[in-house]
Residue, then its C-alpha position, 0 to 999 in steps of 0.5 A: x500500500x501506498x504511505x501517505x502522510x497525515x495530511x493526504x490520509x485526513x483529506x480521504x478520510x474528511x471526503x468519505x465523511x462529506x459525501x455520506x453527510x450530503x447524501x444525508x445518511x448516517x454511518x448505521x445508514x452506510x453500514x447496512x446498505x453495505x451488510x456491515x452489523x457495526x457502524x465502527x467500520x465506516x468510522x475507522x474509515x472517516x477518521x483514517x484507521x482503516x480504508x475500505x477494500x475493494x468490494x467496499x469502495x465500489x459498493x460505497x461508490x455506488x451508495x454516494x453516486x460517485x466513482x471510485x476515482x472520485x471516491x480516493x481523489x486523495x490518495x496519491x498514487x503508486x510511483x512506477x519505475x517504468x516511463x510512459x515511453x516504456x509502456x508504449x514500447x510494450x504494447x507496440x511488442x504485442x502488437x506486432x504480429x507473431x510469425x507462423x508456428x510461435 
């Protein structure tokens, strides 16, 4: 997982929260439209515990009617050692067509 300093993690953690309040639900609302019998789960997450995983995210996305993009906008993402150029001469690799008999 990506690190993030207490700023980045408070950012998330302050959109899971506005986004559950402007849709004007509580976090028992959340809870049980997720499946979830204790609330404290949504509010590990607001407070920045814990994050959701993926299956949750996406049920959470559709819940607030946002996108799972939307949703973590805050977290930065994964460096990569690979450049932009290395990836497009990936993909050019396997888009040359293989000879007959490979």
């Amino acid at each position: 997982m990506v690190q993030m300093d207490y700023p980045e993690l408070m950012k998330y953690s302050i959109t899971l929260r506005l986004v559950r309040l402007a849709r004007g639900l509580s976090q028992r609302d959340v809870a049980h439209r997720l499946g979830l019998k204790d609330p404290g789960l949504i509010s590990r997450w607001e407070n920045g515990f814990s994050f959701p995983d993926l299956r949750s995210a996406l049920d959470l996305s559709d819940i607030y009617g946002i996108t799972v993009n939307e949703l973590f906008q805050h977290i930065p993402r994964r460096t990569r050692s690979l450049s932009d150029q290395d990836d497009r001469d990936r993909v050019e690799e396997y888009e040359q067509p293989r000879p007959q008999g490979e």
